[in-house]
C-alpha positions as CSV (number, residue, x, y, z in Angstrom):
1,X,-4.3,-18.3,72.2
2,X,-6.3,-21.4,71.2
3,X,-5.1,-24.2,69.2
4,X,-7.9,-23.0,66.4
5,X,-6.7,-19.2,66.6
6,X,-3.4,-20.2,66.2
7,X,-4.3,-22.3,62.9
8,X,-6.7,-19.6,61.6
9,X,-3.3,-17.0,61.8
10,X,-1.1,-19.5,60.4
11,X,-3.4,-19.6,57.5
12,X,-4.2,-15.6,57.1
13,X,-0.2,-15.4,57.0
14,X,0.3,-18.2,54.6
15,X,-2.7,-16.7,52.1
16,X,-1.2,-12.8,52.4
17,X,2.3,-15.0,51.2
18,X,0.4,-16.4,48.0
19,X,-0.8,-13.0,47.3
20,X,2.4,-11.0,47.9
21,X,4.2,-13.9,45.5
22,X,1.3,-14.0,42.9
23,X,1.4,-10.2,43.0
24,X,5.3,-10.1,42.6
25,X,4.9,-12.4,39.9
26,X,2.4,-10.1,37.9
27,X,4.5,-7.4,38.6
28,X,7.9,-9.5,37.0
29,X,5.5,-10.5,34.1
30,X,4.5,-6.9,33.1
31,X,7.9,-5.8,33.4
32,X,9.2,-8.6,31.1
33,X,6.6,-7.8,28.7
34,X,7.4,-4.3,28.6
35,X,11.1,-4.9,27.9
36,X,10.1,-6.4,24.8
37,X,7.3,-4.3,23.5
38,X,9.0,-1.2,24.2
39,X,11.5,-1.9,21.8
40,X,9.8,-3.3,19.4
41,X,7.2,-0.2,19.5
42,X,10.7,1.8,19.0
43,X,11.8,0.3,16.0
44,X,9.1,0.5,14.2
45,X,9.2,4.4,14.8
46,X,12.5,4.7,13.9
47,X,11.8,2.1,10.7
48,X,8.5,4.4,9.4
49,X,10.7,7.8,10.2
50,X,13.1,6.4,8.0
51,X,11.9,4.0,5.4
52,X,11.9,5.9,2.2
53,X,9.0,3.9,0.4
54,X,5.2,3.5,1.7
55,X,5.0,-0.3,3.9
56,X,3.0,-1.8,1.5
57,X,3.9,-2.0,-2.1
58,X,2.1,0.9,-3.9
59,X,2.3,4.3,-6.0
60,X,0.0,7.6,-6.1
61,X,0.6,9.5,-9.2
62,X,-0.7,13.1,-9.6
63,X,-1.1,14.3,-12.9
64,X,-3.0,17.3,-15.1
65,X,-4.1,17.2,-18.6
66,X,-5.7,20.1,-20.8
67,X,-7.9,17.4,-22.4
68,X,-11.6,17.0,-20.7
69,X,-11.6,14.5,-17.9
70,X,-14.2,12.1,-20.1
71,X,-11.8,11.8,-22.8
72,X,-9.0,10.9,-20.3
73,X,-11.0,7.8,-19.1
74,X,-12.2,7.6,-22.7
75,X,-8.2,7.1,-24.0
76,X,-7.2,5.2,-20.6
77,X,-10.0,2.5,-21.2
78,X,-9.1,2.2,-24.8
79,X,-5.7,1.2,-23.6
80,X,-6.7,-1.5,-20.9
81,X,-8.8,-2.9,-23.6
82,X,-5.9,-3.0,-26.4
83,X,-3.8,-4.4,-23.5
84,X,-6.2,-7.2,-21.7
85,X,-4.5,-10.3,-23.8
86,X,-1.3,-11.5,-23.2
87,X,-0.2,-11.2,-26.8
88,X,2.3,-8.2,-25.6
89,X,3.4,-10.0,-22.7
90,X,5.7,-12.4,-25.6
91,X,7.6,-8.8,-26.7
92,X,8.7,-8.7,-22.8
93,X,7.9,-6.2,-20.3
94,X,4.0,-6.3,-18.7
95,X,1.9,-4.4,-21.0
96,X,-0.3,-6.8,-21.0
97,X,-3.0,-8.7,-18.6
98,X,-4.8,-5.3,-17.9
99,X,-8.8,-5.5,-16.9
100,X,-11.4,-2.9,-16.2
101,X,-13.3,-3.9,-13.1
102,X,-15.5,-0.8,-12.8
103,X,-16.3,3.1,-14.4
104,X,-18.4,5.5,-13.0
105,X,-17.9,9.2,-13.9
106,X,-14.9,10.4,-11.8
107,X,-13.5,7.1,-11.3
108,X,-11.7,4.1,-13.4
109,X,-10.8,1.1,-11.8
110,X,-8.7,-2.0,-13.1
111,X,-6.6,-4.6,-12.3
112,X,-3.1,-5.4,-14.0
113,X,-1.7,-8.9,-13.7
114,X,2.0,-9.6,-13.9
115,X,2.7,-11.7,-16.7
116,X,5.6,-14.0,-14.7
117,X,4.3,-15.0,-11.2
118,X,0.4,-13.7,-11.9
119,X,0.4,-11.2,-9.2
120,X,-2.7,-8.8,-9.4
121,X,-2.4,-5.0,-8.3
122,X,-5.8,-3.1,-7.8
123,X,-5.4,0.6,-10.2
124,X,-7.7,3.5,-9.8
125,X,-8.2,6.5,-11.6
126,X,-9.6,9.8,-10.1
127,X,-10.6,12.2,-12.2
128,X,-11.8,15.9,-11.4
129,X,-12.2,18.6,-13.9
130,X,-10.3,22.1,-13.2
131,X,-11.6,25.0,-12.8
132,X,-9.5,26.7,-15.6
133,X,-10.3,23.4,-18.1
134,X,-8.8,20.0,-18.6
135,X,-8.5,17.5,-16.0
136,X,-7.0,16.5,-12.6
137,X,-6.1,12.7,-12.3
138,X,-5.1,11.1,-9.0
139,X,-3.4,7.4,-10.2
140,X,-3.4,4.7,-7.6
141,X,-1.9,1.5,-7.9
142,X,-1.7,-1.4,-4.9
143,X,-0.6,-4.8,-4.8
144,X,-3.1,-7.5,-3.5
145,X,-0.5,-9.5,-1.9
146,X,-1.0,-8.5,1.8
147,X,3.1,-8.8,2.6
148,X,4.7,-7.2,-0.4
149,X,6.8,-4.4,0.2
150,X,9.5,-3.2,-2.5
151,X,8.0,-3.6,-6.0
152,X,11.0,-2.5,-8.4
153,X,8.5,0.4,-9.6
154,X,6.2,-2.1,-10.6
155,X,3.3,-0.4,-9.5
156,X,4.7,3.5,-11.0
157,X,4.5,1.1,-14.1
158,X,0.9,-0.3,-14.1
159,X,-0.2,3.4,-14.2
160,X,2.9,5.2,-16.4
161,X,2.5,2.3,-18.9
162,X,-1.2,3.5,-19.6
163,X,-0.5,7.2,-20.0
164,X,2.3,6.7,-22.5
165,X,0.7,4.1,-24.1
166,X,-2.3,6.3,-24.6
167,X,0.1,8.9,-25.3
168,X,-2.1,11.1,-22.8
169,X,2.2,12.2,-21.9
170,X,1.3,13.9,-25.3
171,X,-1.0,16.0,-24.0
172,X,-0.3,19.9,-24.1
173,X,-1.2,20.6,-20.7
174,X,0.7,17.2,-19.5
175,X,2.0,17.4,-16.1
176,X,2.8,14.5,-13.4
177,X,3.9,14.3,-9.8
178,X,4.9,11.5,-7.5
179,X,8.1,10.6,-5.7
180,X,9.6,8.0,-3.6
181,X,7.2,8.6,0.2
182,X,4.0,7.7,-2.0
183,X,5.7,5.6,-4.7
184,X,7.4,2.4,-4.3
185,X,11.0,2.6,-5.8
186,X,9.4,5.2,-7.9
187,X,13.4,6.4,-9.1
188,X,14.6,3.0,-10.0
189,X,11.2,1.9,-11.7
190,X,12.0,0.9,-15.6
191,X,8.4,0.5,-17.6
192,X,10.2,-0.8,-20.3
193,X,10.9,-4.0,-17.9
194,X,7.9,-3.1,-15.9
């Protein structure tokens, strides 16, 4: 073997090296990363199996009235506008600060602002007439603040607030439905605070 073959093997041997090493150290890389996405994937299965509230801060109401679905959004925009000042935010609790950004004819939407820290939450109001009469309302309520989470019921509030207020509760056909999976601390919420 020549002096040049010699060199050209040494240098085949030393490049397959490299690429066993740089290989090896892909390999250890992936492996590292997996150990830590795996169980981070894991907890947040286990935390969304057993988390009793939605992630984000936010409530779904369900409710029926025997009263026709345009004189629902009639008596829940009569509301909002009685409480868009802040002159009820001085008797406590946060019926006040309400706004109407949008109506259409199956759909309400407002905001509410909390009186305190001046947090808004986005409200919509879904309405569908029944078939036997009256109307079906689907009640939404979602905090714009991307990271909150628990509420204290704040957002059951911003929608319960403008039924009773309305006195739409009063209704002979009244009926609502919600819980805690589609509610944020829907069972400890207290509108009177809220």
């Amino acid at each position: 073997m020549t002096k040049q073959n010699i060199h050209r093997e040494q240098s085949a041997s030393s490049l397959r090296g490299k690429e066993k090493r740089k290989s090896r150290s892909i390999f250890m890389m992936s492996c590292k990363c997996l150990f830590v996405l795996v169980p981070v994937a894991l907890a947040i299965v286990f935390a969304t199996q057993s988390f009793a509230y939605p992630f984000h801060a936010q409530c779904t109401i369900n409710w029926e009235f025997d009263s026709s679905c345009k004189n629902v959004s009639t008596e829940i925009q009569t509301q909002i506008k009685k409480w868009a000042g802040d002159e009820n935010c001085k008797q406590g609790g946060e019926k006040c600060l309400y706004k109407i950004v949008s109506v259409s004819e199956n759909t309400l939407k407002a905001t509410h602002e909390t009186p305190a820290k001046h947090y808004v939450d986005e409200l919509t109001f879904t309405l569908s007439a029944k078939s036997s009469g009256g109307c079906a309302v689907e009640g939404y309520s979602r905090s714009k603040i991307i990271y909150a989470v628990l509420d204290y019921g704040t957002n059951y509030c911003n929608l319960e607030n403008l039924i009773t207020g309305s006195e739409l509760d009063k209704d002979p056909g009244y009926s609502e439905s919600t819980s805690d999976s589609v509610c944020t601390q829907y069972t400890s919420a207290n509108c009177t605070i809220y």
